[in-house]
HTML snippet that shows the backbone in 3Dmol.js (N, CA, C, O; Angstrom):
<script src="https://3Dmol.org/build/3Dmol-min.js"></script>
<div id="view" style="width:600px;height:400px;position:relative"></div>
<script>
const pdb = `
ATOM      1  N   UNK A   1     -24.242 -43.302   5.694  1.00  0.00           N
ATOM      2  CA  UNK A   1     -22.949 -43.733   5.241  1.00  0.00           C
ATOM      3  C   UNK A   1     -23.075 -44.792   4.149  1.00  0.00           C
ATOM      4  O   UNK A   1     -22.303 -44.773   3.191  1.00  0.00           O
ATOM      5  N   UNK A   2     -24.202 -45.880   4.292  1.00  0.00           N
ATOM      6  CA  UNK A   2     -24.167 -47.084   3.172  1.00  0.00           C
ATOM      7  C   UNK A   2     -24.624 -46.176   2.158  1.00  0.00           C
ATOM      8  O   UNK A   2     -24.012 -46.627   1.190  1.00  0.00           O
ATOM      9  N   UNK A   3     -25.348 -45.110   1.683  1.00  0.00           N
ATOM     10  CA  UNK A   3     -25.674 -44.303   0.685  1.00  0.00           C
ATOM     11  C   UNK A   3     -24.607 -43.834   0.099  1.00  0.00           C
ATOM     12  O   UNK A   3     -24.290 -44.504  -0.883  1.00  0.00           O
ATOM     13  N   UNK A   4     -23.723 -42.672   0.387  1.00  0.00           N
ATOM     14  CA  UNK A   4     -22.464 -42.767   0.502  1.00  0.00           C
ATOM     15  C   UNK A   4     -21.422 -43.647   0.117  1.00  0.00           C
ATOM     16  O   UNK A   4     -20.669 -43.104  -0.692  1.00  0.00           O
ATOM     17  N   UNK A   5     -21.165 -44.592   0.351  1.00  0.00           N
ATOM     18  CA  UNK A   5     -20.735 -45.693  -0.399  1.00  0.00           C
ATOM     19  C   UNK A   5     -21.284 -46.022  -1.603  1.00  0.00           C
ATOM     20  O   UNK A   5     -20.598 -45.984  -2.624  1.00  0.00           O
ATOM     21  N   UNK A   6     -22.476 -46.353  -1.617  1.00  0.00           N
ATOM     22  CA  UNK A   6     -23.446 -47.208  -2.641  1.00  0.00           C
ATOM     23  C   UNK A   6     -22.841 -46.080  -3.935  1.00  0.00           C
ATOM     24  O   UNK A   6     -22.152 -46.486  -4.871  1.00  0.00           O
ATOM     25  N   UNK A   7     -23.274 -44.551  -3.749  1.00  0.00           N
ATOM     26  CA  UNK A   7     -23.149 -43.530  -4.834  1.00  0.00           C
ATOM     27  C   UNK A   7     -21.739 -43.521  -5.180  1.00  0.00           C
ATOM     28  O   UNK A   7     -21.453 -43.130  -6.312  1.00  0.00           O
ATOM     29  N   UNK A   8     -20.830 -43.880  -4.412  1.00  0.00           N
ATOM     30  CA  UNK A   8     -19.510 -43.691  -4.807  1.00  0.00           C
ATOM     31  C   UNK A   8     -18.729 -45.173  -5.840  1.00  0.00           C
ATOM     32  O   UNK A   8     -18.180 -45.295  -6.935  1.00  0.00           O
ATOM     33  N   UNK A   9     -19.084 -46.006  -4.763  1.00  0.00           N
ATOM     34  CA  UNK A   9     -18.960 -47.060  -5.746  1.00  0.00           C
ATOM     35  C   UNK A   9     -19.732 -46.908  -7.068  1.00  0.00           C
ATOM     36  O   UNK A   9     -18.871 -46.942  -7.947  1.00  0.00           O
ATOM     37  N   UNK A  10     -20.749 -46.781  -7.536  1.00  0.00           N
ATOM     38  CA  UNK A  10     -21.923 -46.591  -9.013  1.00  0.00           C
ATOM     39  C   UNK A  10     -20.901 -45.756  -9.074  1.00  0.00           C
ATOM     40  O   UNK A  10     -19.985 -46.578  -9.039  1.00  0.00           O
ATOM     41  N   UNK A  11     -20.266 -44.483  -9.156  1.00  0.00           N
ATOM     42  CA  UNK A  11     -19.981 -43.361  -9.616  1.00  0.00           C
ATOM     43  C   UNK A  11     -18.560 -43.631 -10.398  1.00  0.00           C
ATOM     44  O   UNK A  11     -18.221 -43.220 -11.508  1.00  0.00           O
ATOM     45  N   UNK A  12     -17.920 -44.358  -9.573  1.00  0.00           N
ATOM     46  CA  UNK A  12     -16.378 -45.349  -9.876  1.00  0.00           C
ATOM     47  C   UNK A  12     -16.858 -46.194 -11.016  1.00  0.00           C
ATOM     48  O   UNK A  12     -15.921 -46.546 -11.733  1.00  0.00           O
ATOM     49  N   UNK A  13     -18.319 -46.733 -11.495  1.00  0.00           N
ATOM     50  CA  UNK A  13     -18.699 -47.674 -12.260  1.00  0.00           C
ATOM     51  C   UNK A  13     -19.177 -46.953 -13.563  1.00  0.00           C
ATOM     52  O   UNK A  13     -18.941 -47.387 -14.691  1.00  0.00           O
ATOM     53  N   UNK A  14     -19.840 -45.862 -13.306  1.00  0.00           N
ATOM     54  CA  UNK A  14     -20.311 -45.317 -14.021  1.00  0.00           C
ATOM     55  C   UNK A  14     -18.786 -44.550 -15.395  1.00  0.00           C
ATOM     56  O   UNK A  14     -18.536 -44.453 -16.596  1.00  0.00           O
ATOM     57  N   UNK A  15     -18.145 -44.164 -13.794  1.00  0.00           N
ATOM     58  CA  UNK A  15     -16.620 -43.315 -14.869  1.00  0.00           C
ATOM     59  C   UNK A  15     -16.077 -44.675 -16.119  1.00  0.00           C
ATOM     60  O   UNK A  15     -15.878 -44.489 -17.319  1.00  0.00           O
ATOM     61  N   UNK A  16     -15.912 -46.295 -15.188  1.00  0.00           N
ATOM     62  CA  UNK A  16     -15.195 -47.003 -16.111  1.00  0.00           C
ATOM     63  C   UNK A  16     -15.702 -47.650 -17.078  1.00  0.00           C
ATOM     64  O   UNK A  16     -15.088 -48.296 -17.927  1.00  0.00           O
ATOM     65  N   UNK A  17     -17.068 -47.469 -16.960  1.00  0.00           N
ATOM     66  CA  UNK A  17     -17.577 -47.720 -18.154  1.00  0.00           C
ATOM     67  C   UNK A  17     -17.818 -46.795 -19.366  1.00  0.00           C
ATOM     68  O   UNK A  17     -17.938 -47.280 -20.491  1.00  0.00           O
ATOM     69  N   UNK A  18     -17.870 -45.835 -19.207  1.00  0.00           N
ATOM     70  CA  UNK A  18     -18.077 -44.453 -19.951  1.00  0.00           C
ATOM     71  C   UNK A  18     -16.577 -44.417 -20.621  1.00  0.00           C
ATOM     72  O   UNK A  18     -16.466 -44.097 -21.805  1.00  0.00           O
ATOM     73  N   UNK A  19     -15.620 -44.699 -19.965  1.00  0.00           N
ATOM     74  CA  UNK A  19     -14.300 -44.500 -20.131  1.00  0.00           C
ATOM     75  C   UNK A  19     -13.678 -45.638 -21.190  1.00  0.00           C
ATOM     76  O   UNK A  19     -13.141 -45.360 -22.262  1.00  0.00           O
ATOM     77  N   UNK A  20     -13.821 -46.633 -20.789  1.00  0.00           N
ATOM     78  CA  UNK A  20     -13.590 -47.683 -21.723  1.00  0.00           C
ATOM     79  C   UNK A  20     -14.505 -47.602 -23.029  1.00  0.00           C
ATOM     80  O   UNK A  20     -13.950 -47.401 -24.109  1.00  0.00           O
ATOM     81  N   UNK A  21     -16.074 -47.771 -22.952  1.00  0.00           N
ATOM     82  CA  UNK A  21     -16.486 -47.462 -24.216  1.00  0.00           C
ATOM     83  C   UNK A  21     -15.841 -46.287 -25.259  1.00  0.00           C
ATOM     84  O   UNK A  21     -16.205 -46.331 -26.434  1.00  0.00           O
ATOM     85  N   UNK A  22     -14.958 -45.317 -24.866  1.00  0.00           N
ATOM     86  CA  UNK A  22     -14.812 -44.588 -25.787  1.00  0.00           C
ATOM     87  C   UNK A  22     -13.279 -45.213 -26.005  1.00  0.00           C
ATOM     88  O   UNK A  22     -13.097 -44.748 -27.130  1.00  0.00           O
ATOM     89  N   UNK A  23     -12.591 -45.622 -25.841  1.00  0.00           N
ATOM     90  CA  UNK A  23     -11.204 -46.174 -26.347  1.00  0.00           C
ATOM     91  C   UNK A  23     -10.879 -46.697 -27.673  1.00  0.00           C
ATOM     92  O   UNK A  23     -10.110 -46.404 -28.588  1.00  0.00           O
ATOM     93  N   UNK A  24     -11.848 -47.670 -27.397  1.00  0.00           N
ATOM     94  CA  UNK A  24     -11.719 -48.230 -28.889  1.00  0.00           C
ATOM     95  C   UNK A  24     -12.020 -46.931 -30.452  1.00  0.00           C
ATOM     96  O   UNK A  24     -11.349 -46.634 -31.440  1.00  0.00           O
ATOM     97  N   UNK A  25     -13.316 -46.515 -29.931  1.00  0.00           N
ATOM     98  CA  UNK A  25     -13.681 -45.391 -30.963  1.00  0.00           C
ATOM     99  C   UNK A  25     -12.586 -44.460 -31.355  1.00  0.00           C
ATOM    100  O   UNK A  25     -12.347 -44.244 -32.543  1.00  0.00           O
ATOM    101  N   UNK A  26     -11.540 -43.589 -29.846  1.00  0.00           N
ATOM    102  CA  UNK A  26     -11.115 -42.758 -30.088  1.00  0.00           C
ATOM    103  C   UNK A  26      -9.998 -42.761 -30.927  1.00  0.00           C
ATOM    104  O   UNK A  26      -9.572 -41.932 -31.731  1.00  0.00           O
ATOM    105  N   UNK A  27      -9.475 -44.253 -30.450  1.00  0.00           N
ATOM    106  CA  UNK A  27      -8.551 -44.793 -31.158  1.00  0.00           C
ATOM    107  C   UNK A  27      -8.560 -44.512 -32.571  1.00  0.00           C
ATOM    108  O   UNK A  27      -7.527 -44.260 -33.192  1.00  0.00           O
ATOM    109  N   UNK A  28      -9.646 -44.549 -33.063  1.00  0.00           N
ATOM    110  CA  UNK A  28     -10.556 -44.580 -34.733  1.00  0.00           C
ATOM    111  C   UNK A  28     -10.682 -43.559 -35.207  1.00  0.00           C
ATOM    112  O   UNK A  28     -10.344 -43.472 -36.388  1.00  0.00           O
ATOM    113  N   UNK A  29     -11.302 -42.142 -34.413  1.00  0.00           N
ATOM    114  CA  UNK A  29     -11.776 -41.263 -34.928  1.00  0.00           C
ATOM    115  C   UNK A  29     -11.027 -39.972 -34.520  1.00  0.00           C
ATOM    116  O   UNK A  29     -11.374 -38.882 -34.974  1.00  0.00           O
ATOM    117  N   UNK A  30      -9.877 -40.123 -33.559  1.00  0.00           N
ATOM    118  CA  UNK A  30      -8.963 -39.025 -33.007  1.00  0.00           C
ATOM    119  C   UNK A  30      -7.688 -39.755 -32.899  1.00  0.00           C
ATOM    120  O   UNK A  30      -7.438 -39.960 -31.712  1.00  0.00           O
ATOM    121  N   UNK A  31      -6.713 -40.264 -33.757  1.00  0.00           N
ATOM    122  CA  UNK A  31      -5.886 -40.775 -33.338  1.00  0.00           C
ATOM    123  C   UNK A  31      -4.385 -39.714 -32.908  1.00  0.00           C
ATOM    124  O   UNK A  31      -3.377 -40.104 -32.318  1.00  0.00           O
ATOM    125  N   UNK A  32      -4.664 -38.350 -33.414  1.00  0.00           N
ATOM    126  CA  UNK A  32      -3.879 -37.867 -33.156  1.00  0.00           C
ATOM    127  C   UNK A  32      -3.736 -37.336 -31.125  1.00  0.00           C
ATOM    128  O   UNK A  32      -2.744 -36.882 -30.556  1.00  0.00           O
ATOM    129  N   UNK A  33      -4.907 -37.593 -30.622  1.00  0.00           N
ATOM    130  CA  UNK A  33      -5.505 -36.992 -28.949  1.00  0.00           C
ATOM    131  C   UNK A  33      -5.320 -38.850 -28.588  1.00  0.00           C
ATOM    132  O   UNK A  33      -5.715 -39.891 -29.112  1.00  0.00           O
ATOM    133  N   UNK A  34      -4.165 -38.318 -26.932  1.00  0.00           N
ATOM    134  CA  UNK A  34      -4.323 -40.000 -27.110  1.00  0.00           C
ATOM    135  C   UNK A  34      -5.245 -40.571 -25.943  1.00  0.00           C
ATOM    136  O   UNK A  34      -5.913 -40.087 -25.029  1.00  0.00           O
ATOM    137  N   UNK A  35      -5.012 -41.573 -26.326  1.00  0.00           N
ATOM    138  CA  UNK A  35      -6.432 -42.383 -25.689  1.00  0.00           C
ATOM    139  C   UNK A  35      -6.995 -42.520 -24.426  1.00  0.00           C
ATOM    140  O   UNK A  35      -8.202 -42.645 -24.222  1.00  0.00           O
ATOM    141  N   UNK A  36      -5.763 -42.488 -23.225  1.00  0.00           N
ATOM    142  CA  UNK A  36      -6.191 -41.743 -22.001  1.00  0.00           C
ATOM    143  C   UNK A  36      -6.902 -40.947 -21.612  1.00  0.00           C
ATOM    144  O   UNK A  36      -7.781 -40.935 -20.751  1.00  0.00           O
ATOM    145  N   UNK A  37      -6.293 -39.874 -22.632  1.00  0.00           N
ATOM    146  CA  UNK A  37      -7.125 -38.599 -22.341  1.00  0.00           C
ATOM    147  C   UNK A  37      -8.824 -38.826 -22.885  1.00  0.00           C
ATOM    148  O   UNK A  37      -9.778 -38.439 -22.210  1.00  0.00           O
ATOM    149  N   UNK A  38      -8.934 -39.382 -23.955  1.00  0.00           N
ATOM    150  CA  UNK A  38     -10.375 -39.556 -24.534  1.00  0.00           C
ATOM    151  C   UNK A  38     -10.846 -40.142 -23.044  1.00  0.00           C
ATOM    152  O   UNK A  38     -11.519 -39.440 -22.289  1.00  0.00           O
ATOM    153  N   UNK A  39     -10.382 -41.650 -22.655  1.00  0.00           N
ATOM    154  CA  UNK A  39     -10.910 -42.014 -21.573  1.00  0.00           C
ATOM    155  C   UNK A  39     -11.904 -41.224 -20.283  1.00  0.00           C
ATOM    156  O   UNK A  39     -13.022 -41.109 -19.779  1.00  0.00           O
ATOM    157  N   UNK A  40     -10.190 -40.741 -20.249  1.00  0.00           N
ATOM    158  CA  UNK A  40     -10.737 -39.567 -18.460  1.00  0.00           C
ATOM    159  C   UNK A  40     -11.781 -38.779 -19.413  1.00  0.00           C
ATOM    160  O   UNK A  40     -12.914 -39.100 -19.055  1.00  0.00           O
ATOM    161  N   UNK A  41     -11.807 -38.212 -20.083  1.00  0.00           N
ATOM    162  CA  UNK A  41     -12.717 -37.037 -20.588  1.00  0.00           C
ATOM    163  C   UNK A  41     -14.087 -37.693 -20.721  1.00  0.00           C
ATOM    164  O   UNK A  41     -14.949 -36.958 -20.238  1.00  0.00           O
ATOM    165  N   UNK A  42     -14.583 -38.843 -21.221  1.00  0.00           N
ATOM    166  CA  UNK A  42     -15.700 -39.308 -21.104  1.00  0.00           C
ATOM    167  C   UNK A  42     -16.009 -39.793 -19.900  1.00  0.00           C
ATOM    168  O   UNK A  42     -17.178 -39.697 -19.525  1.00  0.00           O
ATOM    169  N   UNK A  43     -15.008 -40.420 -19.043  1.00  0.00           N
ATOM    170  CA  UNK A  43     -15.291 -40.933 -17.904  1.00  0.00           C
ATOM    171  C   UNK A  43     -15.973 -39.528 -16.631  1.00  0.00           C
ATOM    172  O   UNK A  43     -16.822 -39.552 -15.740  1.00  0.00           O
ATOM    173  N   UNK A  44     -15.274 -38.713 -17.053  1.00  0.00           N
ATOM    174  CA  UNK A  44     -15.816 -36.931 -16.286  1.00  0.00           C
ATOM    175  C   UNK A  44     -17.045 -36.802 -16.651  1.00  0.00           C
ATOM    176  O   UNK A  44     -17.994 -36.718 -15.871  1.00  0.00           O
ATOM    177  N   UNK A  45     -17.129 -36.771 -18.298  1.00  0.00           N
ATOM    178  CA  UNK A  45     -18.120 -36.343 -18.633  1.00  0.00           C
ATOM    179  C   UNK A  45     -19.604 -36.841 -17.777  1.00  0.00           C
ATOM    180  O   UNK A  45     -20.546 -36.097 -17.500  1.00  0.00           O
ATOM    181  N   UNK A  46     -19.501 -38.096 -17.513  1.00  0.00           N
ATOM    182  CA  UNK A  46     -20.745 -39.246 -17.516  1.00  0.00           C
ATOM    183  C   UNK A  46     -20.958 -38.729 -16.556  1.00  0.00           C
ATOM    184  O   UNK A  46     -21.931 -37.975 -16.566  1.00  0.00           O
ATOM    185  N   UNK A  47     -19.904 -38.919 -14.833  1.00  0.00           N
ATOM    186  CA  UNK A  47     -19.680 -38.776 -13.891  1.00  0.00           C
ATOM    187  C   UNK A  47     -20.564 -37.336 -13.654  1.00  0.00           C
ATOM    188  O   UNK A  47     -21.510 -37.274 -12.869  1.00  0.00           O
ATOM    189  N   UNK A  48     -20.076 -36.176 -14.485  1.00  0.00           N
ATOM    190  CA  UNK A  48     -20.541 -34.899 -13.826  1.00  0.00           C
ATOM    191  C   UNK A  48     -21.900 -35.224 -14.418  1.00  0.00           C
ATOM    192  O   UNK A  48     -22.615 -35.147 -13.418  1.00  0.00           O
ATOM    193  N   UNK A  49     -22.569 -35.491 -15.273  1.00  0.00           N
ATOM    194  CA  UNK A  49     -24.466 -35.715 -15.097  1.00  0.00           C
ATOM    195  C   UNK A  49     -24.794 -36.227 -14.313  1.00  0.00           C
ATOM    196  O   UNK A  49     -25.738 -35.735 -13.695  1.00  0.00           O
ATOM    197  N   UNK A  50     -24.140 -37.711 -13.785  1.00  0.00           N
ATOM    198  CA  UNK A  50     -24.819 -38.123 -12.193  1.00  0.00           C
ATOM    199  C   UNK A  50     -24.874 -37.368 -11.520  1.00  0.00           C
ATOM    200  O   UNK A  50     -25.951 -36.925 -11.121  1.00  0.00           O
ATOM    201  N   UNK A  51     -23.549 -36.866 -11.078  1.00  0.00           N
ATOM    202  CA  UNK A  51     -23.258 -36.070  -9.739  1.00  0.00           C
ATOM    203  C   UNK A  51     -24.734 -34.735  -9.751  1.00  0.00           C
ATOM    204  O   UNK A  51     -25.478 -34.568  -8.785  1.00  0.00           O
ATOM    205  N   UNK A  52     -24.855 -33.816 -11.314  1.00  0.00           N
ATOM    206  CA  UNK A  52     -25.950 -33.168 -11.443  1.00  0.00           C
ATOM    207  C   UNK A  52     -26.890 -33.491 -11.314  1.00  0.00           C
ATOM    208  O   UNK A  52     -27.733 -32.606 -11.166  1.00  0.00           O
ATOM    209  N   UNK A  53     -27.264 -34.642 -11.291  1.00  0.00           N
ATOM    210  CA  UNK A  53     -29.164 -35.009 -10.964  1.00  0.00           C
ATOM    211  C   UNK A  53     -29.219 -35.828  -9.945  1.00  0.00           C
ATOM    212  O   UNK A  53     -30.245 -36.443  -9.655  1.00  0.00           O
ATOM    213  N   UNK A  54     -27.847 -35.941  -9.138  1.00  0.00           N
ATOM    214  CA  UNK A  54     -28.014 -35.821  -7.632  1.00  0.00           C
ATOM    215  C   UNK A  54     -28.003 -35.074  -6.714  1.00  0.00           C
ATOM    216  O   UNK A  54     -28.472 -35.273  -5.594  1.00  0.00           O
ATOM    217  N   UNK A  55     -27.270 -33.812  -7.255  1.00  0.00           N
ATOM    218  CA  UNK A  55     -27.459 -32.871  -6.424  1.00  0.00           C
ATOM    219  C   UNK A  55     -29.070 -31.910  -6.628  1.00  0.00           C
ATOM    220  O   UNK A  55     -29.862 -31.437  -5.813  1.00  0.00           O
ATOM    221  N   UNK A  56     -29.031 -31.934  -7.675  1.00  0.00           N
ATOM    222  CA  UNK A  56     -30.794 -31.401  -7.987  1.00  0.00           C
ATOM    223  C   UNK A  56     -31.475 -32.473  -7.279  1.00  0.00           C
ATOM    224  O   UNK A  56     -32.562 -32.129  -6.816  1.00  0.00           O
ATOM    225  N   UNK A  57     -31.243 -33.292  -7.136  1.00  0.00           N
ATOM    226  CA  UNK A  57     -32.369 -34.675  -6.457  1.00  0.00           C
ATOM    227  C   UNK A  57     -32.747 -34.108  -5.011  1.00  0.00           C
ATOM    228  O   UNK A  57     -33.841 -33.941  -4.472  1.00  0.00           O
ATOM    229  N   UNK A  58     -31.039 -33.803  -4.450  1.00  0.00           N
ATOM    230  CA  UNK A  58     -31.252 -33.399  -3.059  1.00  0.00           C
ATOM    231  C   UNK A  58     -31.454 -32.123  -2.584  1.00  0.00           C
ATOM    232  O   UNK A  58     -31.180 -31.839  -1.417  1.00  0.00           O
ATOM    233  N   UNK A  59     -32.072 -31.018  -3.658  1.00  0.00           N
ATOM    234  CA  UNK A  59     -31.736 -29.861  -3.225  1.00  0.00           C
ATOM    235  C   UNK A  59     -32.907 -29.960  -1.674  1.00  0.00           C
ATOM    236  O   UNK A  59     -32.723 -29.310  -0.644  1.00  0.00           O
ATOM    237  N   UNK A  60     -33.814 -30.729  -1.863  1.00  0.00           N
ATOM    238  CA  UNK A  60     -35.036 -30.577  -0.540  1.00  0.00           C
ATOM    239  C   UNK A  60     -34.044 -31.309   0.870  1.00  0.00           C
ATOM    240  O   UNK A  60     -34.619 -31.690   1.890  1.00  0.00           O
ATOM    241  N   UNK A  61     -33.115 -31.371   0.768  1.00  0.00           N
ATOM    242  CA  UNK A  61     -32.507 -31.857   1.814  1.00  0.00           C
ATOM    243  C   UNK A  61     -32.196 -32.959   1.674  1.00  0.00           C
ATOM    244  O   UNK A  61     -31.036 -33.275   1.936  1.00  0.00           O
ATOM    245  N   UNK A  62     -33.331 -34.136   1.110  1.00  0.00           N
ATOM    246  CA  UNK A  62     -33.348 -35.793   1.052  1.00  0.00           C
ATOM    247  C   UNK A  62     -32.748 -36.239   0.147  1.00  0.00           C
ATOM    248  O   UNK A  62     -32.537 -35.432  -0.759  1.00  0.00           O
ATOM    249  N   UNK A  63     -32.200 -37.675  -0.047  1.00  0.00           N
ATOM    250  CA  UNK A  63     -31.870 -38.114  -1.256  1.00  0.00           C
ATOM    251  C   UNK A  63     -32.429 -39.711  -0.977  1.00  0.00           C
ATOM    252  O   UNK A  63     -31.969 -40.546  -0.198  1.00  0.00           O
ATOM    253  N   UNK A  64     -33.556 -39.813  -1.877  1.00  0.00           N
ATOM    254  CA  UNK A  64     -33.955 -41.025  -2.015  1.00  0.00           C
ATOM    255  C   UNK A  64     -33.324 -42.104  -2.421  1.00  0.00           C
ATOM    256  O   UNK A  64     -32.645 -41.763  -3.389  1.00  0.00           O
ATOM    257  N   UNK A  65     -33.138 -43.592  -2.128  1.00  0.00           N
ATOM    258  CA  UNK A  65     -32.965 -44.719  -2.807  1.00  0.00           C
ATOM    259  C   UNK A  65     -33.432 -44.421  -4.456  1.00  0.00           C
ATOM    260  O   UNK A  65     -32.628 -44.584  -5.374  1.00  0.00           O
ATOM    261  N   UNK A  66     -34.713 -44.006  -4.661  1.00  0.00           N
ATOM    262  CA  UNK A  66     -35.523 -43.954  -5.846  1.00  0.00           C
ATOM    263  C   UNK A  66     -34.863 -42.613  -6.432  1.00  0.00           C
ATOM    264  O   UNK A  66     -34.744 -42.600  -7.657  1.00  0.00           O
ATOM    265  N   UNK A  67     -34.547 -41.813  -5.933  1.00  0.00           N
ATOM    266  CA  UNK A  67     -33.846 -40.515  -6.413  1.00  0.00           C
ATOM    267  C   UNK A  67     -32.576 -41.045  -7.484  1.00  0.00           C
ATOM    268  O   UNK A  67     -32.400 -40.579  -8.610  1.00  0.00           O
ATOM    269  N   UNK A  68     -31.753 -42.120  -6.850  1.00  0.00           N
ATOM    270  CA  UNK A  68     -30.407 -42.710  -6.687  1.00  0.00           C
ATOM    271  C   UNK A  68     -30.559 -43.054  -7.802  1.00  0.00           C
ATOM    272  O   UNK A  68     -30.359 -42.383  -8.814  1.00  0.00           O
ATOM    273  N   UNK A  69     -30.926 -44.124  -7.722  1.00  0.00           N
ATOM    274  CA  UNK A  69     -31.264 -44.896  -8.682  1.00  0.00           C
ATOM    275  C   UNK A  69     -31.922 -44.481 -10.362  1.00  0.00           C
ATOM    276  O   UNK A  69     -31.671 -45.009 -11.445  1.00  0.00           O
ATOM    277  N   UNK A  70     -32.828 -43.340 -10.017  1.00  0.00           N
ATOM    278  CA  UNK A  70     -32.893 -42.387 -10.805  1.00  0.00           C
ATOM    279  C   UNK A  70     -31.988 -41.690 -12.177  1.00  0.00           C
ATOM    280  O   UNK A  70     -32.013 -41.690 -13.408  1.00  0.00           O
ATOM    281  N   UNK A  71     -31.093 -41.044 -10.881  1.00  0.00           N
ATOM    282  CA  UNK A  71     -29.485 -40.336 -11.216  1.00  0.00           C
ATOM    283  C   UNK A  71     -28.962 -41.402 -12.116  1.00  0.00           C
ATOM    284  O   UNK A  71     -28.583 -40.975 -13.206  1.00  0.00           O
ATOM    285  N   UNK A  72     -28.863 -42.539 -11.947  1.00  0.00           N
ATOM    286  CA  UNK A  72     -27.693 -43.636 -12.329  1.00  0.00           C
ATOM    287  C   UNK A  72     -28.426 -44.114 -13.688  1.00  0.00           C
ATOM    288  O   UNK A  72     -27.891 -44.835 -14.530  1.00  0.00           O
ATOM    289  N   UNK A  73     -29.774 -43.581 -13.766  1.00  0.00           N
ATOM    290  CA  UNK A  73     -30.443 -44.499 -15.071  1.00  0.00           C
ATOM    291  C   UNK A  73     -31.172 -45.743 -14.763  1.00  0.00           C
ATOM    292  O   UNK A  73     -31.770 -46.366 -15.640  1.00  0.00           O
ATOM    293  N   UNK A  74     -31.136 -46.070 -13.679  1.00  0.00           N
ATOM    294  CA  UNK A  74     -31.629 -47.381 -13.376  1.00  0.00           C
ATOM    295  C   UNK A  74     -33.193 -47.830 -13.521  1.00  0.00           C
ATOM    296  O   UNK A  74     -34.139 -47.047 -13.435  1.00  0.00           O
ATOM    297  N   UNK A  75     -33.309 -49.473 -13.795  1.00  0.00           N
ATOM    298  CA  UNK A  75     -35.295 -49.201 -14.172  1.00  0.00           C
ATOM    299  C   UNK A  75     -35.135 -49.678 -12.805  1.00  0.00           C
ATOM    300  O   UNK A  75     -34.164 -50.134 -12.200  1.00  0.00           O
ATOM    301  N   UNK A  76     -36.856 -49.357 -12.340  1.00  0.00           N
ATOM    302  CA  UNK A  76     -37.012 -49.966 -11.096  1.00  0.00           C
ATOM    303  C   UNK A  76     -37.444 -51.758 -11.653  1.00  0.00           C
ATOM    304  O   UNK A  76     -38.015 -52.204 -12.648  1.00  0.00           O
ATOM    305  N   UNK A  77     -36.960 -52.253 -10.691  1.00  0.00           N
ATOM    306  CA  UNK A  77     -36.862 -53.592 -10.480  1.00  0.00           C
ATOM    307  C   UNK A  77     -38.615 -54.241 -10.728  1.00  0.00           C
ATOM    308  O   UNK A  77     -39.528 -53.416 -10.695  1.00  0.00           O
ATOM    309  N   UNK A  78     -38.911 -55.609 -10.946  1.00  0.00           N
ATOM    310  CA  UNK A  78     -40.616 -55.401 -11.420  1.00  0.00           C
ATOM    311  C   UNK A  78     -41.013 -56.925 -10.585  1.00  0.00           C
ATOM    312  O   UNK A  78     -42.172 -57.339 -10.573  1.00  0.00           O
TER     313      UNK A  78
END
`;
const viewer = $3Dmol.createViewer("view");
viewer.addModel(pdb, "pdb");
viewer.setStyle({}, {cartoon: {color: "spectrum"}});
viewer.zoomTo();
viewer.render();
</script>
């Protein structure tokens, strides 16, 4: 269950950051598509590659901490 959480929360983090970075741009380079929509659409976008190299992570059944962390881009800690 704390896995579960952990991926969902990152995943909520992952969308609003993906989402906000494109606002300002879209604003710039699509002003006629409005900016919400740019939002959600990058915020999906990001979202569905995690979700993909977590589910490939777990096809053996497991899903590692190191798998996770993986998915999200993360360096390991030193």
């Amino acid at each position: 269950m704390k896995k579960a959480q952990d991926i969902a929360g990152r995943i909520v983090a992952v969308f609003l950051s993906s989402a906000l970075a494109i606002v300002g741009g879209s604003a710039v380079i699509a002003p006629e598509l409005e900016i919400w929509k740019s939002a959600v659409l990058a915020g999906f976008a990001a979202c569905a590659t995690v979700i993909q190299k977590l589910a490939q992570s777990s096809l053996d059944g497991k899903l590692t901490m190191e798998e996770i962390n993986s998915a999200f881009g993360a360096k390991p800690a030193k």
